[in-house]
N, C-alpha and C positions, 0 to 999 in steps of 0.2 A: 473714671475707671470703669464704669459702668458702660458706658458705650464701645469703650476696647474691648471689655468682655463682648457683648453684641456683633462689636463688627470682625472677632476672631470666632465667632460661633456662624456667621456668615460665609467666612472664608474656609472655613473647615468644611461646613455642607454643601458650597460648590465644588469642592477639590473633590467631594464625595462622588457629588453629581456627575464632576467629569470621568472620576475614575469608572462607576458605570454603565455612562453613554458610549467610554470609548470604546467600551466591547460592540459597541452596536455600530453597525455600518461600517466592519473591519473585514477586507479581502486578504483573501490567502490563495497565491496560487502555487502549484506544484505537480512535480511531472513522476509519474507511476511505470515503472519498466517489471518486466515479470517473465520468469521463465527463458533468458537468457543462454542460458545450457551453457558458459564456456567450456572448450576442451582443448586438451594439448593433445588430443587425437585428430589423423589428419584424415581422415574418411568420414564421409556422411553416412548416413541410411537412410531410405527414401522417406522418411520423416522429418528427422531433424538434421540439419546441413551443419554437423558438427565440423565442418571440415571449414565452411566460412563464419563460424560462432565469432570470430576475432573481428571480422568485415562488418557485421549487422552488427555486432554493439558497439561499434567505435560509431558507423553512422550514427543510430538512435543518440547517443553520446554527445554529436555533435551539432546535430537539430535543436537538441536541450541547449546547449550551448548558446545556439543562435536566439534561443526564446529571450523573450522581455520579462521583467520580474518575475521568476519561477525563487520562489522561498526556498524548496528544498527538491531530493529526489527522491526516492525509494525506491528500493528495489525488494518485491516480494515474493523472494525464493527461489530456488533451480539457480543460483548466480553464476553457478560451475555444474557441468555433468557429472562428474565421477569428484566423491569427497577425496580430493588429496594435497594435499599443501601446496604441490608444484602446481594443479591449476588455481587457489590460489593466488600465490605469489603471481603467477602469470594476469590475471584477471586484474590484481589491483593496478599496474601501471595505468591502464586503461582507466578505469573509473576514477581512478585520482586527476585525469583530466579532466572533470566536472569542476567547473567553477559557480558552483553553487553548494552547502551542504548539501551531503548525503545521511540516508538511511537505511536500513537492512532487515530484511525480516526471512527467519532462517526457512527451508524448503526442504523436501525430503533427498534431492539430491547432494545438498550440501555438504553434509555431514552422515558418520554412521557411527555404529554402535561397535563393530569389528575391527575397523581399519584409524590408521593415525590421525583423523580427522573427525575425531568426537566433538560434539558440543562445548565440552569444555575447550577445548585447543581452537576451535572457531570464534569463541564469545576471547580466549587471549590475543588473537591473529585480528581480529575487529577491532578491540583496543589497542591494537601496536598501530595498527593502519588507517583508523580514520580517528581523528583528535573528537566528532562530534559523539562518535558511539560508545561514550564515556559512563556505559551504565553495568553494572554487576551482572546483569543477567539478559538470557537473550529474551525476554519478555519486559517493557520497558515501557514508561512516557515520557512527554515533554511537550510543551506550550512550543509552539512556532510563532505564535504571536496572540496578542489577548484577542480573549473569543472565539480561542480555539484550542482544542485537546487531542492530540495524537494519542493515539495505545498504539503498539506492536506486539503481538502476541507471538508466542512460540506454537505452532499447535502441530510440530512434526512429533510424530510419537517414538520415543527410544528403543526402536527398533528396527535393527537394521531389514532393508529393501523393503518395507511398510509406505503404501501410497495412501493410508487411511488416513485421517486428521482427528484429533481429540484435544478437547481446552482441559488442561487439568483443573480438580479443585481451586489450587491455589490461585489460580492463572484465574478463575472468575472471581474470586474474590477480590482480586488485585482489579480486575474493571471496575464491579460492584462500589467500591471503597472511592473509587475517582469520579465514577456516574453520580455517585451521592452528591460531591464536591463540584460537579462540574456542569449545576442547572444552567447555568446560562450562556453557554460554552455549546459550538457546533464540534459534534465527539465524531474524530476520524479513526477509523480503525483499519491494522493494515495487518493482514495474515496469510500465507500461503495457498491456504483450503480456502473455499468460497463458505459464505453465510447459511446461502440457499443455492443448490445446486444449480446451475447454468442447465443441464439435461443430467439422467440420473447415472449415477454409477457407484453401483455397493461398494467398491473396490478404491475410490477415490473421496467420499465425502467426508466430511466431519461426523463422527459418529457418537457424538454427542451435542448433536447443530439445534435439535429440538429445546433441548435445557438452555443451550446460552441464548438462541431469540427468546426465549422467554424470561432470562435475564435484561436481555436488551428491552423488552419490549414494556417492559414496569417502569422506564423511566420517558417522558414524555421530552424527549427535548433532539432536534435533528444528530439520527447517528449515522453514517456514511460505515459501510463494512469494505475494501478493497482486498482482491484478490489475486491469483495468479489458476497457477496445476492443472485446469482442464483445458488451457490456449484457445481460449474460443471468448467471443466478444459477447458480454451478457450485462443489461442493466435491469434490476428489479425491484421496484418502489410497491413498499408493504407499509402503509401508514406513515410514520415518520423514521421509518426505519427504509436506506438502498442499501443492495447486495450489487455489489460493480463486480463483476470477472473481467479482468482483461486480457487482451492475449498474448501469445507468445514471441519473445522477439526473432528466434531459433525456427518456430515454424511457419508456415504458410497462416497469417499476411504477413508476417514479420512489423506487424505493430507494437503500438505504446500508445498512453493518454497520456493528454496533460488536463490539470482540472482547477477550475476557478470557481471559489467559495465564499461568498456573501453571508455575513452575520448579522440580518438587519435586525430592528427590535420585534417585530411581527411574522418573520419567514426567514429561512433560510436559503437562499439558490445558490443551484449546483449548476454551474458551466461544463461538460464533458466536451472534450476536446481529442480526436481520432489522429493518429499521427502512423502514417507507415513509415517503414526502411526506405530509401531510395535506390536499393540494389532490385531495381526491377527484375532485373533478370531471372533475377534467384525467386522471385515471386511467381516468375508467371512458371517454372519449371517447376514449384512446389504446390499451387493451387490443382494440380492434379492424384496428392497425395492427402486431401482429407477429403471425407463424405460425411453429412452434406454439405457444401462448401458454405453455404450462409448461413451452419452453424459457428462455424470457425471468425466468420466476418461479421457474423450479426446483420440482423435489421440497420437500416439508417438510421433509427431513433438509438440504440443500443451502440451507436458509433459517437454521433454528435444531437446531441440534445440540452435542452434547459428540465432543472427539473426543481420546482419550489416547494419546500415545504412548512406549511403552517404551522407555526409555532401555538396556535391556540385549539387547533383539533383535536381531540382526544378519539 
């Protein structure tokens, strides 16, 4: 009797063992689209080529497609130009052609505070339309696979035509409460507004970005921030904390990432992975509507890079 107690106390703290290691040395990879703009409007502006929004995200759409193990997608914010049900409805046929899950993180165009496309009516219209976005509220988590922590945060401010970003209270406490639980977990975070601005603009950032890095920055364990709003390609590694901007699929380059995630026992590495549109066309007619253009495109390294972070650096 004695040695079955022994050798069920053995098998108990291998099972243990494994269930620990197996966070370690678990990849995730996943593909990041942002600022999309769909419209049922049929005219561009010499900005955003609202007129081809339907062309460049079916492409991007279908590149993802072509990819090998992508776990999930996201799309973070701007999904539709103008908040209105009809460019929903119009938008989702399209993205239901992803055969991979999706996810959603709401943008300032999406939604507004005046017209039939509130918050409320977007987070019912998410739950009719994707079976995965099965959560109460548009601020959200969920585990894509162990060893790993997604958040979505809402940080459009309920106010209609508002390009500022703010995390409310509640909304850091909701991180706070999972960063607690989630030491040994690489923490993905996917929000509209960028972390740390890509370049400055009163009128666009998070105006409360100083409080929440400073939430982020109490917990020592790799946290990845993803974003969309300023369309410009920006990667910025601050300790064990990156701020990714990536850019828009609507304007000039008409890009998207895909990103591969390593959760070894001692580091974490980040694969960035730059993917354009292949509507050349529309590229080369659009790279003459930002300034300066390798703001918009980024550096090389801010395209395709490795980026590791040590798990034991303080």
């Amino acid at each position: 009797m004695e040695n079955v107690k022994k050798n069920l106390l053995v098998l108990v703290l291998f099972f243990c063992f494994l269930t620990v290691t197996n966070a370690f040395g678990a990849k995730l990879k996943f593909v990041q689209m942002s600022d999309t703009h769909f419209s049922t409007v049929r005219e561009s502006n010499s900005y955003k080529l609202l007129a081809r929004s339907k062309s460049l995200i079916e492409d991007a759409i279908q590149q993802t497609n072509d990819m090998q193990n992508i776990d999930f997608v996201i799309f973070t914010g701007d999904l539709i130009d103008q908040p209105t049900v009809e460019s929903f409805d119009e938008v989702m046929p399209i993205v239901k052609t992803l055969n991979v899950p999706w996810y959603f993180a709401l943008g300032n165009h999406d939604t507004t505070d005046a017209g039939e496309l509130t918050k409320s009516k977007m987070l019912t219209l998410l739950i009719a339309n994707n079976p995965n976005q099965n959560f109460n509220s548009l601020y959200y988590s969920f585990v894509p696979k162990k060893g790993f922590r997604v958040i979505v945060l809402d940080s459009v401010i309920d106010e209609n035509s508002v390009s500022l970003g703010h995390i409310p209270p509640e909304q850091m406490t909701f991180v706070e409460n999972i960063l607690k639980k989630s030491k040994k977990d690489v923490v993905l975070i996917f929000m509209h507004h960028p972390l740390l601005e890509p370049f400055s603009s009163p009128t666009h950032k998070i105006d409360n970005a100083n409080e929440f890095y400073a939430l982020l920055e109490k917990y020592n364990m790799p946290i990845a921030v993803f974003s969309g709003h300023y369309h410009v390609t920006k990667i910025i590694k601050h300790g064990h904390i990156i701020s990714v901007s990536t850019p828009a699929v609507i304007t000039h380059p008409h890009a998207f990432r895909a990103v591969k995630v390593s959760n070894n026992r001692n580091d974490a590495v980040f694969e960035f992975y730059y993917y354009e549109t292949g509507l050349k066309d529309l590229q080369s007619k659009t790279r003459y509507t930002v300034f300066p253009k390798d703001r918009f495109t980024g550096k090389p390294d801010d395209r395709n890079c490795t980026i590791v972070i040590d798990k034991k650096s303080k």
